[in-house]
DRENNU-725781 format. One record per residue: residue in one letter; z, y negated, x of N, C-alpha, C, O in turn. Coordinates in steps of 0.05 Angstrom, whole numbers, plus 5000, padded with zeros to 4 digits. Atoms other than C-alpha are relative to their C-alpha. Example, Ala and Ser with C-alpha at 12.3 -4.5 7.8 and 13.67 -1.06 7.14 Angstrom:
2
a500050245018515650905246500049765018501349765039s499950244984514350215273501449784985501849564995
//
This chain:
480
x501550135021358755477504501749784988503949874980x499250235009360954827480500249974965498349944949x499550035032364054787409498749684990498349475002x501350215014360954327358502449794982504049904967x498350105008364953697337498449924978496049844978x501050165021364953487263502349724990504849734989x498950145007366352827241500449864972498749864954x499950115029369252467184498549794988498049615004x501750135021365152107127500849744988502249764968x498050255010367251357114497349934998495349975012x501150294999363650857090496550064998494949874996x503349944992355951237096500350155031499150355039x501149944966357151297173501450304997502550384976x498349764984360151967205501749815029501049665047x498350194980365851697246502850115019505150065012x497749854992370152107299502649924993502849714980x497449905008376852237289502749895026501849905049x498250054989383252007325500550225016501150205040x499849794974383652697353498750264986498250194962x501549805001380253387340501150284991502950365006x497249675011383654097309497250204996495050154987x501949735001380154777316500250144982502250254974x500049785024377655177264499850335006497850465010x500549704990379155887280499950294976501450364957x501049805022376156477242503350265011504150375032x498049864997382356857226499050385000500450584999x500549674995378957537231499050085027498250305031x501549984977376557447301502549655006502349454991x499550204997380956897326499549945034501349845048x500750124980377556787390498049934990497249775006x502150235006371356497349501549784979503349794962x498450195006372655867338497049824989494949795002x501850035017368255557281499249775012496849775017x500450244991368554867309503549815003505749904997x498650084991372954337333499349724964497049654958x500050185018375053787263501349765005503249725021x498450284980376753087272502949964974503049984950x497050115006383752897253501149694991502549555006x500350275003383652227213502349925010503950085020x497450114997389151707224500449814982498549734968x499150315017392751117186497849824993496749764972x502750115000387250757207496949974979495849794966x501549835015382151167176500150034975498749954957x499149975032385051337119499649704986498449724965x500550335003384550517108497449905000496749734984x502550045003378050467120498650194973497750074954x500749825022375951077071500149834972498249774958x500150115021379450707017498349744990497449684968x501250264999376650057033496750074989495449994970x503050035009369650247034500050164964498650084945x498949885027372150696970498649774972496849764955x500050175017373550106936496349724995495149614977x502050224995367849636959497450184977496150064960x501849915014363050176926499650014970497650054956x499249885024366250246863497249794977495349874964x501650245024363049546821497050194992496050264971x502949955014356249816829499350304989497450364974x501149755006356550526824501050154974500050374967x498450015021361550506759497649904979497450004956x501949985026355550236723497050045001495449964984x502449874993349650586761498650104976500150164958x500349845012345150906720499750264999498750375019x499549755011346151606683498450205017499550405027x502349865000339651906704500849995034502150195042x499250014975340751726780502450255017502450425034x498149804991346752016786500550314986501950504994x502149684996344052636759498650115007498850355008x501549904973339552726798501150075030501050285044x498349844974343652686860502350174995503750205015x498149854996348453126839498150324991498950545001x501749754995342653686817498950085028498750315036x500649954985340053536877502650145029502050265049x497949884986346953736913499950294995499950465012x500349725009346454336872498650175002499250404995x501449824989340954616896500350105027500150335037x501049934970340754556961503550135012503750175036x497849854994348754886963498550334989498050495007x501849785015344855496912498050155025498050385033x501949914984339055476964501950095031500750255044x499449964983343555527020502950175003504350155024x497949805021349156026985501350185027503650205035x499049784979348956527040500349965024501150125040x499450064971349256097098502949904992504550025006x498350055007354955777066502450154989504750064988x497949735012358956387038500250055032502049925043x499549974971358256637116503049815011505149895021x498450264983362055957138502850004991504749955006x497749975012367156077079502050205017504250165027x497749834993369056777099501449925027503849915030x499150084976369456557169502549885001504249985015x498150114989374456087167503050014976505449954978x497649885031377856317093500750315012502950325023x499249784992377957047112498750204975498950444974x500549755029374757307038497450185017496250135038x503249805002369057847041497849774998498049574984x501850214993362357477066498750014952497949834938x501150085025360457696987501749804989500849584983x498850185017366157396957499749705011500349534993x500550254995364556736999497049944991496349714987x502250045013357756816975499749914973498449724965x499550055025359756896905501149644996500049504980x498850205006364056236911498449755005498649534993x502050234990358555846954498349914964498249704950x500650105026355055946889500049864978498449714966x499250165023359155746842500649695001499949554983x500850314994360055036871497749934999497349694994x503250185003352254956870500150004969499249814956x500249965039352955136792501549764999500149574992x498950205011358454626788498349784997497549694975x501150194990355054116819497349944973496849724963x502650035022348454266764501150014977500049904958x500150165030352654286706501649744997502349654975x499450215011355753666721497349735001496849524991x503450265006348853286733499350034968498949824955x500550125034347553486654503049884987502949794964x499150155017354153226640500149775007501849664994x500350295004352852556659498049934986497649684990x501750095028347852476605501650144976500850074954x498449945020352352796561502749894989503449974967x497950165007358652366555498849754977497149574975x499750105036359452146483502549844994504849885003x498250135011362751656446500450064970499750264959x499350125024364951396380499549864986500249654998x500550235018362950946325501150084975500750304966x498149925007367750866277500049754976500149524985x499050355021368650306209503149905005505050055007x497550105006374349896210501650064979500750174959x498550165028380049716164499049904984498749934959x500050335013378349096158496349954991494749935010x502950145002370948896128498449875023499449705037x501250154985365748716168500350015035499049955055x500449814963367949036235499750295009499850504995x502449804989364849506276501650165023502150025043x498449864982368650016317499050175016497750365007x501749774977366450366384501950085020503549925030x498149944981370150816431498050125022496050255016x500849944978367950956496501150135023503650135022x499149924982368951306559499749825029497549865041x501350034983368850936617501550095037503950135041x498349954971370051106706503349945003504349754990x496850035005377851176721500149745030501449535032x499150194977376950826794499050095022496750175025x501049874969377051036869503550245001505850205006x498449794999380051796861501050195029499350275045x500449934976383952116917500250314991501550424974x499849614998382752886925501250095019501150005042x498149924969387753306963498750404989499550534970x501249615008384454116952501350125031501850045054x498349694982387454776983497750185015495350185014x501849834980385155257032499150264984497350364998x499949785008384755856992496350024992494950205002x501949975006378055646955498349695005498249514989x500850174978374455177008497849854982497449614983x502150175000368855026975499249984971497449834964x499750035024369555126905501649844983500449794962x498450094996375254776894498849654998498449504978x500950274997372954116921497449914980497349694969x501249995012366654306886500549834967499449644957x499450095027369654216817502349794998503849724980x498050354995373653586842498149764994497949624974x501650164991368353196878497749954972497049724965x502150075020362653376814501049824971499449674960x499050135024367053086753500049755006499149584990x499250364994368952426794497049865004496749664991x502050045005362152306805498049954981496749754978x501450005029358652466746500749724986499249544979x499650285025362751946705500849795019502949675015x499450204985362551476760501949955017501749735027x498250124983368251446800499050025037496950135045x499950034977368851326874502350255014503950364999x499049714981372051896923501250055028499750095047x498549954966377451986986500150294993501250384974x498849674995377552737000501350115029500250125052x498849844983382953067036499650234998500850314977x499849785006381253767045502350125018503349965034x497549874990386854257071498950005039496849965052x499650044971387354247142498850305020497550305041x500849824997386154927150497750144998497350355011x501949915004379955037127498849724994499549624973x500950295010375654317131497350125014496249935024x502849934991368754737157498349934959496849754953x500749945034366454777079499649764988497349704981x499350225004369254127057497349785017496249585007x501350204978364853797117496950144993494950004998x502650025007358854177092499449854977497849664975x501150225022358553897030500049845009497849785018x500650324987359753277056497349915008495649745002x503150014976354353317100498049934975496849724972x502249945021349953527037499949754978498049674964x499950295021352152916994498649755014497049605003x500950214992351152467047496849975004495849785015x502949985007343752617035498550054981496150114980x501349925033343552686958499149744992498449724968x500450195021341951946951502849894990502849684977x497150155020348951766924500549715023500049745047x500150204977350051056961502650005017504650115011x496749964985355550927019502049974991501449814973x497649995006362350947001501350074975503650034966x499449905024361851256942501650284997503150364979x497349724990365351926974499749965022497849855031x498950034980368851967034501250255001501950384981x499549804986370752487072502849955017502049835036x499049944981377352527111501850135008503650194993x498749725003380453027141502249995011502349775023x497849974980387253197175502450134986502350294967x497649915013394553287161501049934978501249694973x498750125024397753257099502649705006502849504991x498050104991403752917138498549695002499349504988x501750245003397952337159498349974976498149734971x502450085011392852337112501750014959502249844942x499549895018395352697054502549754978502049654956x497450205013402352227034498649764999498749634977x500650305000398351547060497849954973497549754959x501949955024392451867009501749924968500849764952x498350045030398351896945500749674996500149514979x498550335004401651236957498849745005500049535003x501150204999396550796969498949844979497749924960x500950255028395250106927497650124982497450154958x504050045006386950246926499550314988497350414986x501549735014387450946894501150044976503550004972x499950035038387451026817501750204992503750174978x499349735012388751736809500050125027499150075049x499849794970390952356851498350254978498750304954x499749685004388053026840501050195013500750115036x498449874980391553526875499550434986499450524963x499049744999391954306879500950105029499850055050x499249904988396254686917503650134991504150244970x497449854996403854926927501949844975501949594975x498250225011409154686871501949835004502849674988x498450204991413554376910499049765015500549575018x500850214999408853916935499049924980499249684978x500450225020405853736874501949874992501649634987x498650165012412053606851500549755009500449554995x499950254975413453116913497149734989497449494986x502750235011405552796888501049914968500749674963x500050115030407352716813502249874995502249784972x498050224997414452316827498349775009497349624992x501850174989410351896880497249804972496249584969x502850115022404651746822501749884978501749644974x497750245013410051536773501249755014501149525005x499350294996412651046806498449795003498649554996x501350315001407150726825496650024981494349934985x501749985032403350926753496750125004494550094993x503549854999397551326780500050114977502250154966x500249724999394751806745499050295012497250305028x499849764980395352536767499150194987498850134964x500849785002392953216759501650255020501750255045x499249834981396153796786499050325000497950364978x500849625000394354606794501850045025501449935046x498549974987400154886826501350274999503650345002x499549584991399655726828501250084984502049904969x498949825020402756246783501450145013501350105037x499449755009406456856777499450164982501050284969x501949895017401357136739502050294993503250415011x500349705004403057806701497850134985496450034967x502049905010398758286688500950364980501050574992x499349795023400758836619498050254999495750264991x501549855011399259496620500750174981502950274988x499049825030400159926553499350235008497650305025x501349675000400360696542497050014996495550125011x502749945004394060596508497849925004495849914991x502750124982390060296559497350195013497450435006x502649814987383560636594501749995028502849785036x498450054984387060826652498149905025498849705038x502350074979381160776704499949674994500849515010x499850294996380160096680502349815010502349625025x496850144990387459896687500750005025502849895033x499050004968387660016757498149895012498549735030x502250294981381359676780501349734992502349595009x499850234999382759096745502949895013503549685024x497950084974389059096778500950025020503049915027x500750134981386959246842498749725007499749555022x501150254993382258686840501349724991500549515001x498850205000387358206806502449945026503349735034x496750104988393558286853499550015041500849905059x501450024975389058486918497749805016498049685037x502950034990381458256925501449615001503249504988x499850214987380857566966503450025010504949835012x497350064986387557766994502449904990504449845002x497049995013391957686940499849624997501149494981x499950345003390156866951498949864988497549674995x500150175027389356646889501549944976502550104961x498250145020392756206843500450224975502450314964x500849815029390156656784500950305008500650474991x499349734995392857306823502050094985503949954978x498249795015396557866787502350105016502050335024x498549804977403157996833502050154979503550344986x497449785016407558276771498550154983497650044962x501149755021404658956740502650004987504849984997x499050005032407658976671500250264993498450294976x500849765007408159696660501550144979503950094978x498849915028409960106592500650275013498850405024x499249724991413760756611498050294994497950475011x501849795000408661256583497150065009495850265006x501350024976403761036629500050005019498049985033x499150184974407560866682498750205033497550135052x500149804973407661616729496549945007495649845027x502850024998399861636716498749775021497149775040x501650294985398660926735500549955034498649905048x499049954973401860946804498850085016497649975034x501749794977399161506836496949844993495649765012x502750025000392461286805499049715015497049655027x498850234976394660666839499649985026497649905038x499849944977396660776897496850285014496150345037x502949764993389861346903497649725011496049705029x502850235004385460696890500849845030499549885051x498550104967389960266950498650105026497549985044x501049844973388060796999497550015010496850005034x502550124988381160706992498749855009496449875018x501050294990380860007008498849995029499750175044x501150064973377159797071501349745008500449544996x499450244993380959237102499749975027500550105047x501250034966377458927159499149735002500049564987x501350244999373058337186498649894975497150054963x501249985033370757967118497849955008496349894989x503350005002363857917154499250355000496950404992x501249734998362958687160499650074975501149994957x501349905008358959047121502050234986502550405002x498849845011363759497064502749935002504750074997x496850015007369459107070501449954971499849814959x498450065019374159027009501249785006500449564998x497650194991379558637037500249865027501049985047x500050054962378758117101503449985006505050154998x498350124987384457777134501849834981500849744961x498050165010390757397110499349755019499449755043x500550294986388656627123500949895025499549695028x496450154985394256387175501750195004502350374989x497549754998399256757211502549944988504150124981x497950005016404256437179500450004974502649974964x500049835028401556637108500050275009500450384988x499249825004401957327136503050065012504150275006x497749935000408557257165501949964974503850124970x499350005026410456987095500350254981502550324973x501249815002407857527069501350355001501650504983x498749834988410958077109502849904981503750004961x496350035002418057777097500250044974502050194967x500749905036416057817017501450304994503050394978x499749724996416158527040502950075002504050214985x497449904991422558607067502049884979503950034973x498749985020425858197011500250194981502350304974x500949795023423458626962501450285005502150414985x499549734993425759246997503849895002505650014989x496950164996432958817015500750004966503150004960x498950075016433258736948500450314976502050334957x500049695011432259486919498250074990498450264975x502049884998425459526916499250315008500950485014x499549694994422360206929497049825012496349625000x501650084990415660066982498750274989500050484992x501949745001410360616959497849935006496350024988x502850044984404060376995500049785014501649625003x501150124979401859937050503149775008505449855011x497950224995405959207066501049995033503149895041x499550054974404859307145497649875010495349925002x502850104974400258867200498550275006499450505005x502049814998394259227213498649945027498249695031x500950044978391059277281496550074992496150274977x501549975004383159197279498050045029498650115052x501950094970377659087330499849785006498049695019x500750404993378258377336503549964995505050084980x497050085017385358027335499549804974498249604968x500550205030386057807269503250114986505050254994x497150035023391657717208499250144984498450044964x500449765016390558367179502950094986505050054997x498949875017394458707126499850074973499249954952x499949785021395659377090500949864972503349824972x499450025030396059137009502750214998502850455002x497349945006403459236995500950064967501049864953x499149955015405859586934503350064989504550274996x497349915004412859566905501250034973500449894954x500349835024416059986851503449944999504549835018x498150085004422859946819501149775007502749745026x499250325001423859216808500849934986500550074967x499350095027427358756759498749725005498149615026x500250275014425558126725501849805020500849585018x497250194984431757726775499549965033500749815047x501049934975428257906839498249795012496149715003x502150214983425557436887497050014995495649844983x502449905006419357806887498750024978496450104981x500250035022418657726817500249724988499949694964x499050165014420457056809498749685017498549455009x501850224983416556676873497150115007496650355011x501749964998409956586884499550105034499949955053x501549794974407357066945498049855015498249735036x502450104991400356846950499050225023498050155044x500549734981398957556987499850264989501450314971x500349785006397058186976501950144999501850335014x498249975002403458346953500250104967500049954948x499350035042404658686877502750154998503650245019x497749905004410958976849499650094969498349984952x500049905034412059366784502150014979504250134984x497049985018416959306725498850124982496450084977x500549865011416959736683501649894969503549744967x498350135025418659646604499350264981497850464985x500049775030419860056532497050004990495750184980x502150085032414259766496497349775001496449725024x500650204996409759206477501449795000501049635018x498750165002414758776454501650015033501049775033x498049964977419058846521498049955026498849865048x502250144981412358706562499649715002499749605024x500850195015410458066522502849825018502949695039x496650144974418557806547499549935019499349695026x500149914973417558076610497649695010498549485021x501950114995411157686620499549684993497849525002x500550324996412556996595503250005014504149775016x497750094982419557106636499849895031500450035051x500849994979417756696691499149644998497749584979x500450204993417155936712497449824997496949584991x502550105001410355886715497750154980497950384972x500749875020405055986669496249934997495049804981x502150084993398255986695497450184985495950114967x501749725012394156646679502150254992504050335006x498549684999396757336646496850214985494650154975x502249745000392357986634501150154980503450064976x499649785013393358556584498050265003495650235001x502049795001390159216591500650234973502150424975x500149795021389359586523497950074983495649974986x502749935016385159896471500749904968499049944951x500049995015388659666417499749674987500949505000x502150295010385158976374503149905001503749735018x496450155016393658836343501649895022503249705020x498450024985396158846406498349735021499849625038x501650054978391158476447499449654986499049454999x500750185008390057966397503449824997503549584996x497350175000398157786394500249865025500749625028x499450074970398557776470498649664996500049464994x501150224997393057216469501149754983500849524991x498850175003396656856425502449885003502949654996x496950044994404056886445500850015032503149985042x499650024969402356946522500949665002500049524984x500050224999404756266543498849915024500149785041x501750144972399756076597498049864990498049814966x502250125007393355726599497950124993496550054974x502049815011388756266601500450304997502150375013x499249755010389056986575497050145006494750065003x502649844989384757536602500850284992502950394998x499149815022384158126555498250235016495850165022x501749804991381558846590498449855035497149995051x501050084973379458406655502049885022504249865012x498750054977382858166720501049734993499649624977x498950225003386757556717499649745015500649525012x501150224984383257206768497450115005496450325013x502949835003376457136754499649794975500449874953x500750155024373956426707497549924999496049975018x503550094997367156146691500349685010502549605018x499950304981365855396720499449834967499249594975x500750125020364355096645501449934976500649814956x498149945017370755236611502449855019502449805043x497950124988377254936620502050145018502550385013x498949774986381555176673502749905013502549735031x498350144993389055056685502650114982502050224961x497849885014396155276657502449804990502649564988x497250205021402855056623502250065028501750135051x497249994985410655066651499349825027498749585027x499950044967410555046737497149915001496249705009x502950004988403855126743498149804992496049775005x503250354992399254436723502049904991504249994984x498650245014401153816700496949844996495049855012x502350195005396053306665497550144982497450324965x503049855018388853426641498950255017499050265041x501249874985385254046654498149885016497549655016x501650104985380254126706497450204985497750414973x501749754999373054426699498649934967500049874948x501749985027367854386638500149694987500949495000x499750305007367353776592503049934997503449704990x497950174997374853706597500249915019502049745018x500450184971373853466661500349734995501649595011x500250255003372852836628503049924994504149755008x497550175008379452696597502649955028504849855025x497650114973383352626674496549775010496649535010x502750194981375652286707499949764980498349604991x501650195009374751756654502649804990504649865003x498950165017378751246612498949824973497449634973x500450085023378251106542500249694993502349575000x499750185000376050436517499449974972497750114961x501250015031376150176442499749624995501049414997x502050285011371549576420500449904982500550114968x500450115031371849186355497849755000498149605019x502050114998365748776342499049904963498250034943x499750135030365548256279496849964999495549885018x502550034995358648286254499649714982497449604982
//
């Protein structure tokens, strides 16, 4: 049977690719999702071009228009949720629900940013001076390049692609290389919302081609970027010099606090499902349990009890928990996590081995590790795997430490019952968002979403702060 080629999005047209890369479903890796085209220099040159050529008119389109096509994006992702979650797990590796769940939440994006383009507000303001008239405005930043990660295919780009739009801008998207099935549906789905040609662009490939020629080029305004911190860091030198502006989301070391006087049943779901579910591959994941000594024996076993029942298997089957590790070389990553950890005087008390299934795939046992310090590799780099480790502490105060000890400062968790304690955390955690009694990964699409230290740089992403990286402020004076 003859694989299906998809091509990249320039200009209105669909336009093959310099050469072609296979999308292979890492839980079955003899299906092979499709064959993706591989932009070039070239390409990438054209994208911007038509980029730019679109911008004049669609910068002062009207409001109503471009809400409409972007509701109308949003339905027809909503209406088509479960064909699209399918496509996710496939070539992400989550549970077909959890790709369901996420298909979703991009069609939501997409509808609440169609009401916010009738919703961007200004200013009117008196002067100083007599007799003048002051107005502040928001207006389009330019032709934005998008570079999004594999982890969350279609959500991700989702809450990229709807902000730049909404307030007018124009659109190069690089999606990750790894996963460009998702990326290329939307696409598809825009290129039939009505939005006119070259208003987004599609192109896909290597970071090495696409990705660097995407940062440094004249014709692009702004970067947005998520992914690894050492390449953002590499994008946000690059954008200084030549005065972009940038955005970054660049992963955590999330911790997640648990107190004596937590619910203990709760405390262990939500940190199975922070430091495990989708495979541990998320920015917002919990890999350092925070643990207070008079909870600690309890929590473990009750731990490690919960671990054992996981189902880790194909993420299309029917009762799975946990699919596949994306890439073999995020699970060889992964693995070796393991063996630091243990090299370093870790103690291994559950899983952290390859798993053999019915299909070849990048399976693996959820790894737990116990007697750790604060100084520890494993403690101190981001994993991105089903990988957690436990430190243990006196107190609250000695958690609280513990928990902003650490580079990055994206999401942290608390699990307790008590208001004093729960209400300090939230305010002396030093991250971006604080998640009190719930999992640490796990946000709504309407709220701001993004952290301090390692982990972002710039304006958040997500909700009406979206606007302050998509727009640029303009101030009027007008002598009446």
């Amino acid at each position: 049977m003859s694989v299906q080629k998809h091509d990249n999005l320039i200009g209105g047209q669909w336009l093959p690719g310099a050469s072609y890369s296979a999308n292979l479903n890492p839980s079955n890796l003899a299906d092979v999702i499709g064959e993706y085209a591989q932009a070039d220099a070239a390409q990438l040159e054209q994208a911007v071009q038509a980029a730019r050529a679109a911008f004049p008119a669609w910068s002062v389109s009207g409001i109503q228009a471009r809400s409409d096509a972007l509701d109308k994006i949003g339905n027809e992702i909503l209406a088509r949720k479960e064909e699209l979650g399918t496509l996710l797990s496939r070539e992400e590796g989550k549970t077909r629900a959890e790709g369901i769940g996420e298909a979703a939440r991009a069609g939501n994006i997409f509808k609440f940013f169609a009401g916010e383009c009738l919703r961007l507000s200004g200013e009117t303001l008196p002067s100083v001076r007599p007799g003048i008239g002051v107005e502040i405005t928001r207006e389009p930043l330019g032709v934005i390049g998008l570079i999004t990660p594999w982890n969350f295919p279609i959500a991700i780009p989702a809450w990229k692609i709807a902000p730049a739009l909404a307030f007018g801008n124009c659109v190069v998207m690089k999606p990750a290389d790894l996963v460009p099935g998702c990326a290329w549906a939307i696409a598809e789905i825009i290129s039939r919302s009505g939005i006119p040609a070259g208003v987004f662009n599609l192109v896909m490939g290597r970071g090495s081609v696409v990705g660097d020629r995407l940062v440094n080029h004249p014709g692009i305004d702004a970067i947005s970027f998520t992914g690894s911190q050492g390449v953002g860091a590499r994008i946000a030198q690059a954008c200084a010099v030549n005065l972009k502006k940038v955005q970054l989301e660049m992963g955590g070391k999330n911790p997640q606090v648990i107190l004596d006087d937590a619910d203990l049943a709760q405390a262990v779901e939500l940190s199975i499902q922070s430091a495990f579910f989708s495979t541990g591959q998320r920015c917002t994941a919990s890999s350092r349990l925070i643990v207070t000594q008079g909870i600690y024996p309890k929590f473990v076993e009750a731990l490690k009890a919960r671990m054992a029942s996981l189902r880790i298997d194909d993420a299309l089957k029917a009762g799975t928990d946990i699919g596949p590790v994306s890439s073999l070389s995020q699970l060889e990553q992964n693995l070796s996590y393991v063996e630091i950890g243990q090299a370093e005087g870790a103690k291994l008390v559950a899983g952290g081995e390859r798993l053999q299934r019915d299909t070849d795939g990048f399976y693996m046992a959820p790894a737990l590790l116990t007697d750790t310090t604060a100084g520890m590799r494993i403690n101190r780099e981001e994993v991105f795997g089903p990988v957690a480790s436990i430190i243990t502490v006196k107190n609250y105060e000695e958690a609280l430490a513990e928990a902003n000890n650490t580079p990055f400062g994206l999401s942290a968790g608390i699990a307790t019952t008590s208001l004093k304690y729960a209400t300090h955390f939230k305010r002396h955690s030093q991250v971006g968002m604080v998640m009190v009694n719930l999992p640490t990964a796990g946000v709504d699409y309407h709220v701001p979403f993004g952290g301090r230290k390692g982990s972002s740089y710039g304006p958040r992403e997500q909700g009406r702060y979206a606007q302050e990286f998509f727009t640029v402020v303009k101030t009027a004076y007008t002598q009446a």
